[in-house]
C-alpha positions as CSV (number, residue, x, y, z in Angstrom):
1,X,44.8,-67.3,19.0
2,X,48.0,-65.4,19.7
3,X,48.7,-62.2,20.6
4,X,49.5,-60.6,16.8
5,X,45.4,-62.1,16.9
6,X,44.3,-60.2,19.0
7,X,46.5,-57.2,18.3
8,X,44.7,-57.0,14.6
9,X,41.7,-58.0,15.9
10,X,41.7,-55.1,18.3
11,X,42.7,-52.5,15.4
12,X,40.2,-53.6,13.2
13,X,37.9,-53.1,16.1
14,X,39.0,-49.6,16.7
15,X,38.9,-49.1,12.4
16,X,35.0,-50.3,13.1
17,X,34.6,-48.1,15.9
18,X,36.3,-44.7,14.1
19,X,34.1,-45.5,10.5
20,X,31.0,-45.9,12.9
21,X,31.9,-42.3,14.7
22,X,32.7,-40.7,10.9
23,X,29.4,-42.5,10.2
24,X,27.2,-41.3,12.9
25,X,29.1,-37.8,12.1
26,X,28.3,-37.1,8.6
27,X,25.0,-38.2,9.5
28,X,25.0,-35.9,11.9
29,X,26.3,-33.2,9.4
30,X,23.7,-34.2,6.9
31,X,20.8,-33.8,9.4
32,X,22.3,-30.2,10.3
33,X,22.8,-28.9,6.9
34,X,19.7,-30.1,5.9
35,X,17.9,-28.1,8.6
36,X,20.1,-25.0,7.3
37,X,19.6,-25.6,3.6
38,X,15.5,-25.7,5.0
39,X,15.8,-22.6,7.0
40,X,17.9,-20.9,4.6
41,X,15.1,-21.9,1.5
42,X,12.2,-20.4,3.6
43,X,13.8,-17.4,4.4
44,X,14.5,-17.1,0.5
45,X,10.8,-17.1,-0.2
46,X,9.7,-15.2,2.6
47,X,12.4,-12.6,0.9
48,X,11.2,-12.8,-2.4
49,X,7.6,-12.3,-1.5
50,X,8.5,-9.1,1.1
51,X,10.1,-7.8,-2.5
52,X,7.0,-8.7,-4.3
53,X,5.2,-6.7,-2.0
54,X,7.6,-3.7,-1.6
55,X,7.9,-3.5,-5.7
56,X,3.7,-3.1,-5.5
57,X,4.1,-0.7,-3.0
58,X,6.4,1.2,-4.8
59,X,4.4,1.1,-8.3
60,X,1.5,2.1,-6.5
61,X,3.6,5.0,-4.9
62,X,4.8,6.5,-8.3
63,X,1.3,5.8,-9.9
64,X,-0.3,8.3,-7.1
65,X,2.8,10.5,-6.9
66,X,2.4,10.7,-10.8
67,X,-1.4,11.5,-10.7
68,X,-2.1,14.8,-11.7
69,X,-3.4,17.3,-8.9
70,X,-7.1,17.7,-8.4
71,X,-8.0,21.0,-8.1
72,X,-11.2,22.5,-7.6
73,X,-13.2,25.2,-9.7
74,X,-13.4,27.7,-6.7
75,X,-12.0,28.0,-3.0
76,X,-13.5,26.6,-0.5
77,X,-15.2,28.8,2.0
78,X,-13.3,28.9,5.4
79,X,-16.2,27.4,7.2
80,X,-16.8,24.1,4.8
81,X,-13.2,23.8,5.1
82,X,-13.0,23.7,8.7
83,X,-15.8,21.4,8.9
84,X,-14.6,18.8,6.4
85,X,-11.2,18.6,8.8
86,X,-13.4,18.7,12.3
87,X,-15.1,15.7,10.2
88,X,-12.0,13.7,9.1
89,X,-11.2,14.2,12.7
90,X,-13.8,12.6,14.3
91,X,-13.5,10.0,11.5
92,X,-9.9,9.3,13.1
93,X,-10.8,9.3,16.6
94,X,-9.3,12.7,17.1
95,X,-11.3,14.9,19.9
96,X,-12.3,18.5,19.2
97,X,-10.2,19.5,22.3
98,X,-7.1,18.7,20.8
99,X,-7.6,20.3,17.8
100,X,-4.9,24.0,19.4
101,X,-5.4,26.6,16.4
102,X,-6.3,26.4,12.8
103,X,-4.3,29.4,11.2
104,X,-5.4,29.7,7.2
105,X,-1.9,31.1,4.8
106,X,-2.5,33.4,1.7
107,X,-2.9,31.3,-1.1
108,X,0.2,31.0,-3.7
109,X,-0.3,30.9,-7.2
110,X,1.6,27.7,-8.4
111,X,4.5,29.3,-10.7
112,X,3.7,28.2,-14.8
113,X,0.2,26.7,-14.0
114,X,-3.2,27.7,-13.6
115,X,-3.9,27.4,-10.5
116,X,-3.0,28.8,-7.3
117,X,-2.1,26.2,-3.7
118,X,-3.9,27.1,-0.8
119,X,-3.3,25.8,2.4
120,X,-4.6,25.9,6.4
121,X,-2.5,25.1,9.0
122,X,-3.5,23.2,12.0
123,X,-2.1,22.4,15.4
124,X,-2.9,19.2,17.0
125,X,-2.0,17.5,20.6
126,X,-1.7,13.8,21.9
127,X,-2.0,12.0,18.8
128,X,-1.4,8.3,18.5
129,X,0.2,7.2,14.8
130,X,-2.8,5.9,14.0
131,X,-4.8,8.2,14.2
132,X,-2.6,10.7,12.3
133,X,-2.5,7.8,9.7
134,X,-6.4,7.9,9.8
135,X,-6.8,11.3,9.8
136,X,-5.1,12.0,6.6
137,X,-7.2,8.9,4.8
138,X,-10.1,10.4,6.4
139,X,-9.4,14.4,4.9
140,X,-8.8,12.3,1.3
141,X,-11.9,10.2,2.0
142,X,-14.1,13.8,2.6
143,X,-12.8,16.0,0.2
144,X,-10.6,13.7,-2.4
145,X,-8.3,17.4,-3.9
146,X,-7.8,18.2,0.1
147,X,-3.9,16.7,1.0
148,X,-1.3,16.7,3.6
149,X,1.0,19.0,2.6
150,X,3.5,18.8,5.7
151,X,3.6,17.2,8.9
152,X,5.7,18.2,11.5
153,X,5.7,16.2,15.2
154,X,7.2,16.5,18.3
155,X,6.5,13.1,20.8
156,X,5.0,14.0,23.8
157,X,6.5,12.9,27.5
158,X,4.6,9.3,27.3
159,X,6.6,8.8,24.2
160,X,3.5,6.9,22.3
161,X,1.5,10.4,21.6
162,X,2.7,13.0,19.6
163,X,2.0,17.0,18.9
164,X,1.3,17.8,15.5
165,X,1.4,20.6,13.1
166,X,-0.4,19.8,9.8
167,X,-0.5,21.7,6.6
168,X,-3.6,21.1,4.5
169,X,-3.6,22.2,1.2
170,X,-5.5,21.4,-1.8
171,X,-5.4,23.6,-5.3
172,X,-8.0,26.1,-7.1
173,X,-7.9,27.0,-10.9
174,X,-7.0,30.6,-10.8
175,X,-7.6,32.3,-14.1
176,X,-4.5,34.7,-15.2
């Protein structure tokens, strides 16, 4: 063997050696796309079903918001009324004590309808979310044409508990 020999037989070697490395590379590639293309597909579904759910949400928001109002035949005395929200209250977990004032507003008559809106204001202290969450479930689940009409928090110094003012309202056929 001369040395031209060895001097293609070490270039082909290298060749060997470079088409292994491209080899082991695009493997390489391959295994790293494929992890990608794998990550990339499950976040695709877990997309699609978080717009599944969001799209029922939303029907079932327009569905309520479209429900017409309940309204009841005659008001309801100060004293039932007050009682009904101490009792969604307690449903929540909300204490008596931090129930500040209850202020009840002149009813208004609800302009090219029958019926008129009347509403009681309330001022609450050092709520958590949920129970402000469960307390408005709990006013639907006691008297279903009582609603939140407005909401209006301030957190408190903790930062997890907040103030409240709530507006309950619900409506009353008013003859003309």
């Amino acid at each position: 063997m001369n040395h031209d020999d060895v001097q293609r037989i070490d270039r082909s070697l290298q060749r060997v050696r470079l088409l292994w490395a491209a080899v082991v590379a695009a493997a390489l590639l391959c295994v790293v796309s494929w992890r990608r293309a794998d990550a990339a597909a499950g976040a695709l579904v877990a997309d699609r079903v978080q717009a599944s759910r969001v799209a029922n949400d939303l029907r079932a928001i327009r569905r309520l918001r479209d429900r017409p109002e309940q309204a009841v035949e005659a008001p309801i005395e100060s004293s039932q009324l007050l009682s009904t929200v101490q009792s969604a209250m307690r449903a929540s977990g909300v204490s008596e004590r931090q129930l500040l004032s209850t202020l009840p507003e002149p009813s208004r008559r609800t302009r090219g309808s029958d019926h008129a809106v009347v509403k009681i204001r309330l001022q609450l202290q050092g709520l958590t979310m949920k129970q402000l969450v469960h307390f408005g479930v709990a006013l639907r689940n006691e008297h279903p044409a009582l609603r939140l009409a407005a909401l209006n928090l301030r957190p408190e110094r903790d930062g997890e508990d907040w103030d409240a003012e709530i507006v309950v309202a619900y409506s009353v056929y008013a003859s003309r």
